[in-house]
Backbone bond lengths (Angstrom), bond angles and torsions (degrees), N, CA, C in turn:
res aa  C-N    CA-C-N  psi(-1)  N-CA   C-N-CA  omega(-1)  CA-C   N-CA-C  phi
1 X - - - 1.454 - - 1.523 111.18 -
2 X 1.502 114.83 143.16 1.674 112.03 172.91 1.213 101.00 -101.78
3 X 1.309 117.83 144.71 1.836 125.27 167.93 1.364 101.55 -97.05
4 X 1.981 96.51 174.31 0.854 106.18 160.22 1.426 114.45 153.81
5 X 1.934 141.19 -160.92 1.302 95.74 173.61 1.938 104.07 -111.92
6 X 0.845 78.88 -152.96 1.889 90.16 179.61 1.730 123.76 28.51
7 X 1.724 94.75 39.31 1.521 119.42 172.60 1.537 122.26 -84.29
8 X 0.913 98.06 126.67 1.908 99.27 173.23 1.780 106.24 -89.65
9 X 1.136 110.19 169.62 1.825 103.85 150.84 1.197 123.54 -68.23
10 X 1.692 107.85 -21.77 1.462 97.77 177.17 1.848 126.39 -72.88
11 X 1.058 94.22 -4.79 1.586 113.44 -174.65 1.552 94.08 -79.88
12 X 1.359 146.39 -8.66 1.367 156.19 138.12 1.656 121.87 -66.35
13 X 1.264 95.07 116.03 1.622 105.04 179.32 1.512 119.63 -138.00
14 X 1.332 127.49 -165.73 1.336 129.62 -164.54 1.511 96.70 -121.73
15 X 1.505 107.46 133.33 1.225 113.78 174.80 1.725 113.23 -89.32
16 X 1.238 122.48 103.48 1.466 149.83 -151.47 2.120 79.93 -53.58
17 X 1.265 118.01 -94.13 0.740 127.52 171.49 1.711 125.61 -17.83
18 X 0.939 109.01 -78.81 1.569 109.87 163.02 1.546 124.21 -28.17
19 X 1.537 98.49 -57.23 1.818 116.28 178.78 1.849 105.76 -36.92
20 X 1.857 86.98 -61.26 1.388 107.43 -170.12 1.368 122.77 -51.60
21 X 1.438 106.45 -28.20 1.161 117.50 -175.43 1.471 124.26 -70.77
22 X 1.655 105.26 -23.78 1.305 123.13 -172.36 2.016 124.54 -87.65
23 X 1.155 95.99 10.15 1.400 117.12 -170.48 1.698 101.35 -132.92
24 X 1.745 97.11 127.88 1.266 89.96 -170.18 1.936 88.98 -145.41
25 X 1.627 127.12 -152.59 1.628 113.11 -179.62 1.832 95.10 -71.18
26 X 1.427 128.15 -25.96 1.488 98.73 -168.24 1.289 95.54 -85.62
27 X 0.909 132.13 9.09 2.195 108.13 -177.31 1.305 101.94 -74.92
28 X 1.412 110.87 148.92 1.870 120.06 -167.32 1.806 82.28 -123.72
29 X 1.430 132.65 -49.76 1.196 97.18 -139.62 1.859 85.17 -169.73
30 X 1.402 106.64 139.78 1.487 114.34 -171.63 1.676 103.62 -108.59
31 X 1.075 133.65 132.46 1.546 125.65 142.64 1.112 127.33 -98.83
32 X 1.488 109.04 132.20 1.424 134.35 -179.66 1.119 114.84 -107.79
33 X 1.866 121.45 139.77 1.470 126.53 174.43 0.967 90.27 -115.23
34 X 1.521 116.58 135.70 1.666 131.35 153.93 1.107 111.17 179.79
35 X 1.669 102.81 138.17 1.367 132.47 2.23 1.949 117.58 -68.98
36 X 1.429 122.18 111.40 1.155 140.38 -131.04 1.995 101.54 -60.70
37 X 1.062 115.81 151.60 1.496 121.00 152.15 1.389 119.61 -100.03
38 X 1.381 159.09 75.22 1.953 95.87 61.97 1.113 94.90 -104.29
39 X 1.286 151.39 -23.20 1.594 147.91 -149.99 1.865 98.84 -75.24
40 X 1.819 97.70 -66.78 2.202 68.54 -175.77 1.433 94.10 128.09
41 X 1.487 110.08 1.89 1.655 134.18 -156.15 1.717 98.26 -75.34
42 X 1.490 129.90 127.60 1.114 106.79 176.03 1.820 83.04 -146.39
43 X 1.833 91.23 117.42 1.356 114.83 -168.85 1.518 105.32 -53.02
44 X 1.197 111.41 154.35 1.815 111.67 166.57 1.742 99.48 -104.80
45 X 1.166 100.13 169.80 1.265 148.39 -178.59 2.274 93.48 -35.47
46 X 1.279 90.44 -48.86 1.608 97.92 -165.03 1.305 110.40 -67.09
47 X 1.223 119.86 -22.74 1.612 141.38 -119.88 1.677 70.65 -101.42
48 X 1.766 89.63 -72.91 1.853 106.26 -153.68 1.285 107.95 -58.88
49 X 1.564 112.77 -12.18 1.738 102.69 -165.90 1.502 94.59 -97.19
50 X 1.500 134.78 -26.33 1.380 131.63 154.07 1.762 121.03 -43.07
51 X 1.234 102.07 -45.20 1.333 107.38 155.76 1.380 135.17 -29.60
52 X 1.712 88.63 -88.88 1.652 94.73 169.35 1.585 129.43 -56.85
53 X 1.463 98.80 -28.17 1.601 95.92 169.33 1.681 124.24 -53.17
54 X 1.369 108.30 -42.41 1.479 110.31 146.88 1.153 157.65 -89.77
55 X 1.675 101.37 17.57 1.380 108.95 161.08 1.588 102.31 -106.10
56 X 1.597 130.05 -0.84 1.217 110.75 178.37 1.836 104.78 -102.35
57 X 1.180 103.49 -17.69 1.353 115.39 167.29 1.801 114.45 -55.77
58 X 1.092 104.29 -59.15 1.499 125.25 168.23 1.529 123.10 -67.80
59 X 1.387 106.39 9.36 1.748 94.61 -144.52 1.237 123.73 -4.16
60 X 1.486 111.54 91.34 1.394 144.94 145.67 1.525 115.11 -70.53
61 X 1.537 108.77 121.97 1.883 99.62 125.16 1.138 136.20 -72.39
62 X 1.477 109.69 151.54 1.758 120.50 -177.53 1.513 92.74 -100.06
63 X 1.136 135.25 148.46 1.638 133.65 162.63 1.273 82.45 -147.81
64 X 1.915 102.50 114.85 1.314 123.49 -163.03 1.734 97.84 -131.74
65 X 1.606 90.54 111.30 1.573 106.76 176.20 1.447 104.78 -61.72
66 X 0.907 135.96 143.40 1.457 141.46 160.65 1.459 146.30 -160.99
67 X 1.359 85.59 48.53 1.426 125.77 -162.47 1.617 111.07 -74.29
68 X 1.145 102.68 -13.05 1.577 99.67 177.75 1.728 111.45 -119.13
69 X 1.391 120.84 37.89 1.325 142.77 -143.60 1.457 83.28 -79.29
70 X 1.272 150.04 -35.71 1.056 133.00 -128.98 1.556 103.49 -130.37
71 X 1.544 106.34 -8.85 1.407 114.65 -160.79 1.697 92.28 -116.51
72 X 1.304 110.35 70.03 1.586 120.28 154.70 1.129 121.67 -122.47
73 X 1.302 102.25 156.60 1.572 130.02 171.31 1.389 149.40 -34.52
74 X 1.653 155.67 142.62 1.089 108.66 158.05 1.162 125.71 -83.68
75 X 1.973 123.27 146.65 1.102 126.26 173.20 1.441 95.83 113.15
76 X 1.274 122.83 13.06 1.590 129.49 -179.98 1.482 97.96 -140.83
77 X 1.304 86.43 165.70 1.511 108.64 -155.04 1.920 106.84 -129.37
78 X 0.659 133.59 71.88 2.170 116.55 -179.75 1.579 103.49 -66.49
79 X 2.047 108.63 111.40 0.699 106.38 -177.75 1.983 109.20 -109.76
80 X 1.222 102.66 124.47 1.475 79.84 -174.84 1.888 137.02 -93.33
81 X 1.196 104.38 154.58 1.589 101.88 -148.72 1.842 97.87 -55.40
82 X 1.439 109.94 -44.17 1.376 92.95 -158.97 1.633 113.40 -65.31
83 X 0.741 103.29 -28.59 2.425 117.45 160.33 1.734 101.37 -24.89
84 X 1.311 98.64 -51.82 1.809 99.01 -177.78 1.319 127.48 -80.23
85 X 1.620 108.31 146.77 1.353 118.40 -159.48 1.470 107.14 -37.32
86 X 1.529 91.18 148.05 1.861 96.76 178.69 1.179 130.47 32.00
87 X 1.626 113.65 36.36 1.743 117.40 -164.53 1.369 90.46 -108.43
88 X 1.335 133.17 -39.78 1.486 132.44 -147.74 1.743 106.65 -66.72
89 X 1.399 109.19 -23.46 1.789 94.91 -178.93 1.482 95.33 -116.33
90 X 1.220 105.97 46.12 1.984 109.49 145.95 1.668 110.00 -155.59
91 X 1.445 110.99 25.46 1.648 113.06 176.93 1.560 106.32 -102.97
92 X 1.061 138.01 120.95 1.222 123.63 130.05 1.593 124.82 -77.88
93 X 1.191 118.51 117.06 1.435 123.46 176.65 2.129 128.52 -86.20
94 X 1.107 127.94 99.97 1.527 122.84 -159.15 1.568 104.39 -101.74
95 X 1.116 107.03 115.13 1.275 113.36 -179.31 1.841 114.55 -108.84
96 X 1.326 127.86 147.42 1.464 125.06 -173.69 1.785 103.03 -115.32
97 X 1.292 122.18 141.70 1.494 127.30 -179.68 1.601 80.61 -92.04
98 X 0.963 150.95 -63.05 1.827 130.91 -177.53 1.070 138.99 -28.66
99 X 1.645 110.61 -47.78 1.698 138.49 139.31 1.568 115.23 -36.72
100 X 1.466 96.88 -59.76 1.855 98.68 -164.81 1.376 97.48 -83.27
101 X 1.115 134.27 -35.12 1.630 124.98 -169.98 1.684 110.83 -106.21
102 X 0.899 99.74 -26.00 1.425 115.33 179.15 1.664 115.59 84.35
103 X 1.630 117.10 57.86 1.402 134.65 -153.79 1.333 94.25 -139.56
104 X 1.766 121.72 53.91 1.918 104.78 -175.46 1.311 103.87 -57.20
105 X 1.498 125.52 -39.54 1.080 104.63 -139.37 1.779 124.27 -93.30
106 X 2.041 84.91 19.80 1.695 114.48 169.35 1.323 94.84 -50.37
107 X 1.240 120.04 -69.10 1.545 161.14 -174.36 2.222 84.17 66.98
108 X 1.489 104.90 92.58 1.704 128.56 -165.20 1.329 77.52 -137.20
109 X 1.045 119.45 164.05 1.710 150.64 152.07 1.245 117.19 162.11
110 X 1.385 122.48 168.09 1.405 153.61 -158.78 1.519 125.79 -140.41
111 X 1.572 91.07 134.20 2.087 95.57 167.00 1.237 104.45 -119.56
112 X 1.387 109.53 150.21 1.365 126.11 174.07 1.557 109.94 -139.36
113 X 1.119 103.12 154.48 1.387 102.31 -177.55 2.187 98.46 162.54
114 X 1.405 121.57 -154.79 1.412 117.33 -179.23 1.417 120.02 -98.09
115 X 1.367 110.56 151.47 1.374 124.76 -150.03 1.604 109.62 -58.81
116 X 1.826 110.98 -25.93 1.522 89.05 -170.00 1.703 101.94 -88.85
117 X 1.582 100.87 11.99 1.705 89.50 172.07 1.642 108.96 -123.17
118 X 1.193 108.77 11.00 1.544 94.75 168.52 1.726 110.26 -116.10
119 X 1.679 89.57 -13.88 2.203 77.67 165.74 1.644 93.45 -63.86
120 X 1.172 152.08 -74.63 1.549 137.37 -125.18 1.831 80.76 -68.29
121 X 0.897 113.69 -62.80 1.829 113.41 -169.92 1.175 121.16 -43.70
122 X 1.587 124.42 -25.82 1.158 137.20 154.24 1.821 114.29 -66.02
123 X 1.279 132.72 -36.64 1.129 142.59 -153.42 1.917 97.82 -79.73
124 X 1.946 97.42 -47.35 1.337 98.12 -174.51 1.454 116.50 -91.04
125 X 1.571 111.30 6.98 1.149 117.60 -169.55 1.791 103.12 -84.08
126 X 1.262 108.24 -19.75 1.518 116.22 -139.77 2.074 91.94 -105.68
127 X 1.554 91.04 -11.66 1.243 100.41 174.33 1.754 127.49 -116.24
128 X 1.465 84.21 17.74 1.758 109.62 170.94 1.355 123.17 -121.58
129 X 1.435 110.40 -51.07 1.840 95.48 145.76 1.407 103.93 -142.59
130 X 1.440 96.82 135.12 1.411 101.49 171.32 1.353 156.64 -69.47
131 X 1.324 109.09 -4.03 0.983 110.11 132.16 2.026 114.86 -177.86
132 X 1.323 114.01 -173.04 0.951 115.13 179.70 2.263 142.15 -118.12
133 X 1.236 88.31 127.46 2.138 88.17 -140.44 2.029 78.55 -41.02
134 X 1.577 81.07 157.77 1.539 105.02 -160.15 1.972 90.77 -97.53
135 X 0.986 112.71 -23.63 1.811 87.16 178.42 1.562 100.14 -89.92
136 X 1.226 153.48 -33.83 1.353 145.07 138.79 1.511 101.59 -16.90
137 X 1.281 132.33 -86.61 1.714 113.08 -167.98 1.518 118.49 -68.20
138 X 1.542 112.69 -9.04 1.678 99.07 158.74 0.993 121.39 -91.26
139 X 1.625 116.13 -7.29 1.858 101.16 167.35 1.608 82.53 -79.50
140 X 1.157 163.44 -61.35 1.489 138.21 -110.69 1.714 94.43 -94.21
141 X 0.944 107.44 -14.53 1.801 119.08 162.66 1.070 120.23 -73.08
142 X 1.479 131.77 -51.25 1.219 129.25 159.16 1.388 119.41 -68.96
143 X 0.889 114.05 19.22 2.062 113.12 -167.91 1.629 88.01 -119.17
144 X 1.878 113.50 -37.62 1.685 105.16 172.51 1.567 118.69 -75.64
145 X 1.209 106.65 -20.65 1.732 106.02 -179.81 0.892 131.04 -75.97
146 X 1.714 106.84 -26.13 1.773 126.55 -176.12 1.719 83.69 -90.23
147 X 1.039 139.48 -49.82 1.406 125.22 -136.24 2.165 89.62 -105.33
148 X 1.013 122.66 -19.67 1.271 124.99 -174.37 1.964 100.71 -75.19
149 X 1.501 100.89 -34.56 1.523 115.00 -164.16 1.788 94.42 -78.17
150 X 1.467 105.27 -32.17 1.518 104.47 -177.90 1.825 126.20 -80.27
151 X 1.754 93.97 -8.48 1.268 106.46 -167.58 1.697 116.95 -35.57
152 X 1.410 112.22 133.77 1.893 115.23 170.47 1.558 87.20 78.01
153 X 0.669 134.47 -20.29 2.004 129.61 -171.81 1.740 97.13 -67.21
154 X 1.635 93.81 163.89 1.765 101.65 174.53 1.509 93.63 -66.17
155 X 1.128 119.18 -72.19 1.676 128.47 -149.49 1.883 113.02 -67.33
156 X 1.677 107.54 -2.99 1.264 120.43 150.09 1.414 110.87 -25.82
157 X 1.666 123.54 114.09 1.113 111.46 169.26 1.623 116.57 -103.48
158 X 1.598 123.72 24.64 1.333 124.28 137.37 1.851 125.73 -83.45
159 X 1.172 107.59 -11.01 1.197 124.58 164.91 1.726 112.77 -73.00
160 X 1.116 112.49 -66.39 1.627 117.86 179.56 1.730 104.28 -71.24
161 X 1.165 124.63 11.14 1.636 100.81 -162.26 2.227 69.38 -125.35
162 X 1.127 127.05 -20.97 1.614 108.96 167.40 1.799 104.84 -85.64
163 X 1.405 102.46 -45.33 1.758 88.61 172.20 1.389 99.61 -44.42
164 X 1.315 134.56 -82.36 1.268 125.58 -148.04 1.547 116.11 -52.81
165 X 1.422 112.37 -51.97 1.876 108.77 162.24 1.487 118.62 -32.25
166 X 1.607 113.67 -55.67 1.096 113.90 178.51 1.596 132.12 -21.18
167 X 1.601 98.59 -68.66 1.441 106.11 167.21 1.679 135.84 -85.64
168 X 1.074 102.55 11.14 1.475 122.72 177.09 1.335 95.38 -97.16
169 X 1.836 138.38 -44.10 1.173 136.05 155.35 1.675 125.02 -37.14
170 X 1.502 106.04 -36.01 1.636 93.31 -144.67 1.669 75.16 -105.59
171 X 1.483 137.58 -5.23 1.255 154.58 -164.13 1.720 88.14 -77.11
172 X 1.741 108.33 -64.45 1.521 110.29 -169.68 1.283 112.31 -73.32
173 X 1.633 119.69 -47.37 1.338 125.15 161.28 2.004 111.62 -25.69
174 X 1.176 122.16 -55.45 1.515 126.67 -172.19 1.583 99.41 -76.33
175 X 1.228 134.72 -28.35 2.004 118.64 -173.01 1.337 92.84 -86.50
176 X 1.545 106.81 -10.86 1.969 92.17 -157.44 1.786 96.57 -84.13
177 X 1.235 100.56 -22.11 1.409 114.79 -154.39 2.236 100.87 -84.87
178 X 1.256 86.77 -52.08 1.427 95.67 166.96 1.571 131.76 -26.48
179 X 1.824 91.51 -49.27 1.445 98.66 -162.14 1.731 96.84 -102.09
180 X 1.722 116.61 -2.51 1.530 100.40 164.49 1.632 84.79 104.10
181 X 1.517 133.72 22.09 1.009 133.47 -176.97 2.054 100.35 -105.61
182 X 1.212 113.89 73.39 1.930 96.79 -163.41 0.953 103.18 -80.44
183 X 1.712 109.79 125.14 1.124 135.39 154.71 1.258 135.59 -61.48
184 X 1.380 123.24 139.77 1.935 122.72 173.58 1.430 91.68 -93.77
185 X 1.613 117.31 112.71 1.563 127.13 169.55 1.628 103.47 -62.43
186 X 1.172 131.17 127.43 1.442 139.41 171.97 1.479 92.65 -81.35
187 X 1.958 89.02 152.42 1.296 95.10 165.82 1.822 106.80 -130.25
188 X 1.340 100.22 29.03 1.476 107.03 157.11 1.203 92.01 -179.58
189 X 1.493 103.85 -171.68 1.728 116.90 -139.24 1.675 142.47 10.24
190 X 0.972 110.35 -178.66 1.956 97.10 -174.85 1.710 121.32 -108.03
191 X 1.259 93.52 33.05 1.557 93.53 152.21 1.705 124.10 -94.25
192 X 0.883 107.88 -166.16 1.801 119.07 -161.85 1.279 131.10 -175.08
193 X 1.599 116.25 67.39 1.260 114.92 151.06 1.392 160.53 -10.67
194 X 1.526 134.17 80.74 1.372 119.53 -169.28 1.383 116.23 -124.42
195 X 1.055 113.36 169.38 1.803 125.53 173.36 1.216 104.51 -96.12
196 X 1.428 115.97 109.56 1.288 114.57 174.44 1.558 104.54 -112.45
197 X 0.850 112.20 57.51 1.578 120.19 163.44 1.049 148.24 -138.77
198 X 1.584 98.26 27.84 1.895 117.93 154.29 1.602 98.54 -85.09
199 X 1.553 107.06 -42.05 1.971 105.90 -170.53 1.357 110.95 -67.56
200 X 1.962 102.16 -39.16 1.574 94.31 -155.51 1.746 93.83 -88.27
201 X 1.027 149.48 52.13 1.008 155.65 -171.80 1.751 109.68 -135.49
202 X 1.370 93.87 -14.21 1.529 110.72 163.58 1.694 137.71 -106.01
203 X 1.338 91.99 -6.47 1.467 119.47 167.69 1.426 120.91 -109.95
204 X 1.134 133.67 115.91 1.618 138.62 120.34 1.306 141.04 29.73
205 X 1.100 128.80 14.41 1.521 112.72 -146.50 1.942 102.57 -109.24
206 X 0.763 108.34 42.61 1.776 115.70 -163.22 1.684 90.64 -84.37
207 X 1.119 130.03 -32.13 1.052 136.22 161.50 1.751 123.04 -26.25
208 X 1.441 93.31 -36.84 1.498 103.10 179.47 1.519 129.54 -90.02
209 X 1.196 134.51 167.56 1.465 102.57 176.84 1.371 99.82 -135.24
210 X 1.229 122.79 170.54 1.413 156.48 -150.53 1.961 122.73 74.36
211 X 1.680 116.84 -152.37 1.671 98.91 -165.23 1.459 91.30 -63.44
212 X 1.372 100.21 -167.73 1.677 124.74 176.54 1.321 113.41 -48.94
213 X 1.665 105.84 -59.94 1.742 101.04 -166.24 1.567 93.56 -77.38
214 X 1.436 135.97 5.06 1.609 121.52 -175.46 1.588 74.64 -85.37
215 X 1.279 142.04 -79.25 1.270 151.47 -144.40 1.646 110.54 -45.19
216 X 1.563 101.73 -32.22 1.734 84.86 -165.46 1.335 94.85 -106.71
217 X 1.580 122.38 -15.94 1.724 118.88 -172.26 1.492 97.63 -76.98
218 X 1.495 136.57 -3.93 1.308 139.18 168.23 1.277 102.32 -97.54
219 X 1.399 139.50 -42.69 1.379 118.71 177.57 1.078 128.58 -68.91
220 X 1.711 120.72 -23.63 1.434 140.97 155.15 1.584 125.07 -39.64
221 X 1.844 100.15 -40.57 1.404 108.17 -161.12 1.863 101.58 -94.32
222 X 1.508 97.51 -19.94 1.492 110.88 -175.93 2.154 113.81 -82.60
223 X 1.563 83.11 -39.72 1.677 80.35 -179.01 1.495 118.47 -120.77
224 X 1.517 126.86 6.36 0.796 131.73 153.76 1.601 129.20 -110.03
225 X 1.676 110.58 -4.95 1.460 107.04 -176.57 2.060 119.39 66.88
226 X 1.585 106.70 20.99 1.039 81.34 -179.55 1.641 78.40 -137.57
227 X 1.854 98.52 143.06 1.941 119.11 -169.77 1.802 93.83 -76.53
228 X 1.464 101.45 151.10 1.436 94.13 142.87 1.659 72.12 -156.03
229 X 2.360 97.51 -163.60 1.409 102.69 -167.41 1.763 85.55 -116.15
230 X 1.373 117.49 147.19 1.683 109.19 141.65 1.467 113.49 -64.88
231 X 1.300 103.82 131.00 1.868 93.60 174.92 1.499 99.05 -102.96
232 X 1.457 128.97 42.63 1.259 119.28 149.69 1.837 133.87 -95.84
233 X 1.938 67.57 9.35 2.021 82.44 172.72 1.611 102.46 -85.39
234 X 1.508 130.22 -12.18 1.072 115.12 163.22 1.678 135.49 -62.84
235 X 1.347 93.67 -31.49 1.432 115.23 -170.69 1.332 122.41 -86.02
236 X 1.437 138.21 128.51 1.294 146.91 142.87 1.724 119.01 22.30
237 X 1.048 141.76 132.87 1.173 119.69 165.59 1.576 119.85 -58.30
238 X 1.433 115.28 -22.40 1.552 98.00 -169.74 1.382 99.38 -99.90
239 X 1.704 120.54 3.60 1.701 98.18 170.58 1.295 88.57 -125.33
240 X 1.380 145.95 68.13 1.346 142.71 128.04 1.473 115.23 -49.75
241 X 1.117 104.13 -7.89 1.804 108.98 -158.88 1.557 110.82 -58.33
242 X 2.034 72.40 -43.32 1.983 93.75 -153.24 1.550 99.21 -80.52
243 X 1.326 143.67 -14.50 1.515 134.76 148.30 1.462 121.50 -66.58
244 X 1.316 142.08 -11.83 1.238 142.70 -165.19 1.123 113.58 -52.44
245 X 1.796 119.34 -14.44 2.188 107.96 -171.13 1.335 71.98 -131.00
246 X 1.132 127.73 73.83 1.477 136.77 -176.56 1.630 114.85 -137.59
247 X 1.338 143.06 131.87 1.138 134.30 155.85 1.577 108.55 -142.03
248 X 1.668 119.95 159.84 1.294 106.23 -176.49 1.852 97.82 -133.29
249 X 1.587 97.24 131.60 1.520 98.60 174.40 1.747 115.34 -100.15
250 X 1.000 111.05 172.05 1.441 114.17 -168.95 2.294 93.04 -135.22
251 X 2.085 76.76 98.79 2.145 77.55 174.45 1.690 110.77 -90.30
252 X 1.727 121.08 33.01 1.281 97.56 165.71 1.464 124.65 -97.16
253 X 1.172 104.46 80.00 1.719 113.99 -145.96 1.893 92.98 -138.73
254 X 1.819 105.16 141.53 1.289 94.30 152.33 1.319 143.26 -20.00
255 X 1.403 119.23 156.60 1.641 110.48 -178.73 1.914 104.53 -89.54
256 X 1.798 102.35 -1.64 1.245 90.34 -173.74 1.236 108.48 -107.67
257 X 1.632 105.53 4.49 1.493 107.75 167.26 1.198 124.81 -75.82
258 X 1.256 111.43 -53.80 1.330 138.11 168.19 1.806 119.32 -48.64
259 X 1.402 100.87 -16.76 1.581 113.78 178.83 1.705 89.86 -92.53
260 X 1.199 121.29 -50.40 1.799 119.06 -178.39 1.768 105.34 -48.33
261 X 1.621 106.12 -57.37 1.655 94.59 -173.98 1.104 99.45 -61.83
262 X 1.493 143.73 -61.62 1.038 138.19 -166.17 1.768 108.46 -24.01
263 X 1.152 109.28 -63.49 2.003 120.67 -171.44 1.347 93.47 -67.67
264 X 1.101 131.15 -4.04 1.623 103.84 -172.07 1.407 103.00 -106.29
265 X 2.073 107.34 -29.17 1.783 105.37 -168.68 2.201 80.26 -65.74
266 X 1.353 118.98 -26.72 1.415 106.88 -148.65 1.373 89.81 -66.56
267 X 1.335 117.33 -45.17 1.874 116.44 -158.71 1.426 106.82 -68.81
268 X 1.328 105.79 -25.00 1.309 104.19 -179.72 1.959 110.52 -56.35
269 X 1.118 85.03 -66.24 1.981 98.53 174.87 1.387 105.76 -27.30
270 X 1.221 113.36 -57.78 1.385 134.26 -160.86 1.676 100.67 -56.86
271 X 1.565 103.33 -50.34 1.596 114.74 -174.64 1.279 104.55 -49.69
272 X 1.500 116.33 -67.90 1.275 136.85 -162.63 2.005 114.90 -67.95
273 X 1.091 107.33 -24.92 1.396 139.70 -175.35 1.822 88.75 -66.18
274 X 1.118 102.30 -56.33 2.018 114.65 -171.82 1.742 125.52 -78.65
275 X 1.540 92.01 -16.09 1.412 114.24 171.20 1.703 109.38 -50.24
């Protein structure tokens, strides 16, 4: 990842070359996030058809997370892979009712995609959990019929549930920014990327152990009471490196929560500001 300030996710892209490089006769099958977790990344149109060009080149599967399908931006688009040419009989598509309705703690979801690839997914599915409580998947049925019938409408509640992110985004985006914390503005889902390494360069925290962002997102959670994630638990052991002035917040939170971190990243400044 590159830092820095006045970054979007879209300022993140795929290196054409590199990608290409990574697919050879054994590759079976690529996964894709979008709109991305932790960045916020929600691929365009160019991106996915580079994609599929090399998974149909390769015959590849795509198994395309897209769990946050509904929670974009304005000026973004969620385009989905199996829509693109000749993609639909090598996509599996995974969708979450926690994401789309906002019910994690259903923890329900679904793939769709063509029959000779969702019988085997069905086959091993049925032998991983067995099954799933039945008034949970008839509300998530009735939650697509009411809300599918409302689609593009005001009272759309995938419409009001990205308005409302919206400004709860550009809300955390502005305290983070204040105190010298630069944020990557997402342009889907509700996490939140920042550089914390103009502040944490003013704090102490050696005390702690593991990389950088493990060290200070624990001294944060220990002496200030406020969570975030290192996102170098996403990464590889040998590129943990490149997340280290990295932390990721999550704004689908009260407005009075989000008013508490707010005073605490501020007092913090303030602390360190007097040092």
């Amino acid at each position: 990842m590159k830092t820095g300030s006045n970054l979007t996710s879209n300022d993140y892209g795929l290196d054409p070359e590199e990608l290409a490089s990574k697919f050879n006769s054994k590759t079976k099958l690529i996964i894709v996030n979008t709109p991305h977790n932790p960045l916020g990344k929600v691929f365009k149109r160019e991106e996915l058809l580079m994609i599929g060009d090399l998974c149909k080149k390769h015959d590849v599967i795509a198994v395309m997370d897209e769990v946050y399908e509904w929670i974009v931006y304005k000026g973004n688009e969620h385009i989905r892979m199996a829509t693109l040419p000749d993609m639909w009989d090598r996509t599996i598509t995974v969708g979450s009712a926690g994401k789309t309705f906002s019910v994690t703690g259903w923890k329900t979801g679904w793939a769709y995609g063509p029959q000779h690839l969702i019988r085997p997914l069905q086959l091993l599915h049925q032998n991983c959990i067995y099954t799933c409580p039945t008034p949970i998947q008839e509300a998530v049925a009735v939650g697509f019929e009411t809300e599918i019938a409302r689609l593009g409408q005001p009272d759309s509640y995938w419409r009001e549930l990205a308005e409302m992110l919206e400004k709860k985004r550009n809300k955390m985006s502005k305290f983070l920014s204040d105190v010298g914390m630069a944020p990557v503005i997402p342009d889907g889902g509700y996490f939140m990327i920042a550089d914390f390494s103009a502040l944490g360069a003013k704090v102490n925290f050696d005390e702690e152990t593991g990389t950088k962002d493990y060290k200070f997102v624990k001294w944060l959670s220990k002496n200030k009471k406020l969570q975030g994630i290192p996102p170098s638990a996403f990464y590889s052991d040998t590129d943990k490196h490149l997340a280290e002035n990295l932390i990721r917040f999550c704004f689908i939170k009260e407005d009075s929560t989000l008013e508490q971190a707010e005073k605490i990243i501020n007092d913090l400044k303030k602390t360190i500001s007097s040092l």
